[in-house]
N, C-alpha and C positions, 0 to 999 in steps of 0.2 A: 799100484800096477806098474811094474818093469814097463822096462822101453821097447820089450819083443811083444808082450803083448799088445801094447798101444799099438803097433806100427800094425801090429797081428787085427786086431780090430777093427782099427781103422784103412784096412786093405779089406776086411771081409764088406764094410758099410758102403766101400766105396762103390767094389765089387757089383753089391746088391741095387746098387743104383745104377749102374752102366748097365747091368744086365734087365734090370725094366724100360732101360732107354731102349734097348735093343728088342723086345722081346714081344713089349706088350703090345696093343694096335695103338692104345694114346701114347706109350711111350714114344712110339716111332711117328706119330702124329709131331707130337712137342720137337723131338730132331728136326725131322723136317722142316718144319718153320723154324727152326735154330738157326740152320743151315742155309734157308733164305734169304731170312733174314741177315745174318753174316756177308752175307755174298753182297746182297743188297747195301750192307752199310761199308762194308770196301769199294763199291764201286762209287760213291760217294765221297771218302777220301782221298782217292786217288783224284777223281775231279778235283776234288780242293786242292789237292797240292797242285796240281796243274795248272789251275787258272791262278794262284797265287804266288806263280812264280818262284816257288823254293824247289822245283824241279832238282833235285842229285843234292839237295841242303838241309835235306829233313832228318834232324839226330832224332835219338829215340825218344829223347821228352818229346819236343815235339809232335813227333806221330804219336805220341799217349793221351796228346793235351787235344787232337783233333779226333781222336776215337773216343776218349769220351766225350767230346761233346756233340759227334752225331750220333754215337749211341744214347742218349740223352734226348738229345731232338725227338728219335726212332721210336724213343718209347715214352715218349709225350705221344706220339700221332697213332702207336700199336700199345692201349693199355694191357694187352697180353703180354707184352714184350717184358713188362715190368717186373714177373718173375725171374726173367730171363738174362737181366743188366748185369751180373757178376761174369756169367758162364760169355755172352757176347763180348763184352770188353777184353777177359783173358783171351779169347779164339783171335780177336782181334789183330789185340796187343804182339800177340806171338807169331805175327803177320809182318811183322816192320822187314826182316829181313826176304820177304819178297816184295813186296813195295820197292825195297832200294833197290833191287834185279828190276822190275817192272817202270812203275811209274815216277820213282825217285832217283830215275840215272838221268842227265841233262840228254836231250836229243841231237844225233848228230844229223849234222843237214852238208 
């Protein structure tokens, strides 16, 4: 299989998936607690970084190393969630550069 079709393919499967996220009443059930849940486990490390002091010192390992493992915690305590660990980590992970706008700038006083 060429490389246009692969890409061709796997844009149609992907497609087909966003579009039942979007579409269907469970799909947009499953969103929604995605979306929660995300929200939910960023306010989470923000606290962490907070109270731990690396306030403006958080490289991106680090904030990888702390999303997974409240994403981890999350779906220890939401056994639904546990379909969910890839797509929450990515949404996460692609979150570091507003954390460093947000909760990861030192506070001026």
């Amino acid at each position: 299989m060429g490389l246009f079709k692969k890409g061709l393919f796997l844009g149609a499967l992907f497609g087909a998936g966003a579009s039942l996220l979007n579409t269907t009443k469970k799909g947009k059930e499953v969103r929604d607690k995605m979306v929660h849940a995300s929200e939910e486990i960023y306010v989470q490390i923000k606290e962490e970084v907070e109270k731990s002091g690396i306030v403006g010192k958080v490289t991106k390992s680090k904030y990888a190393k702390i999303v997974d493992k409240k994403v981890k915690a999350y779906t220890q305590k939401n056994p639904w969630a546990k379909k969910m660990t890839t797509t929450l980590v990515k949404n996460l992970k692609s979150k570091h550069s507003d954390c460093k706008k947000s909760c990861c700038k030192p506070i001026k006083k």
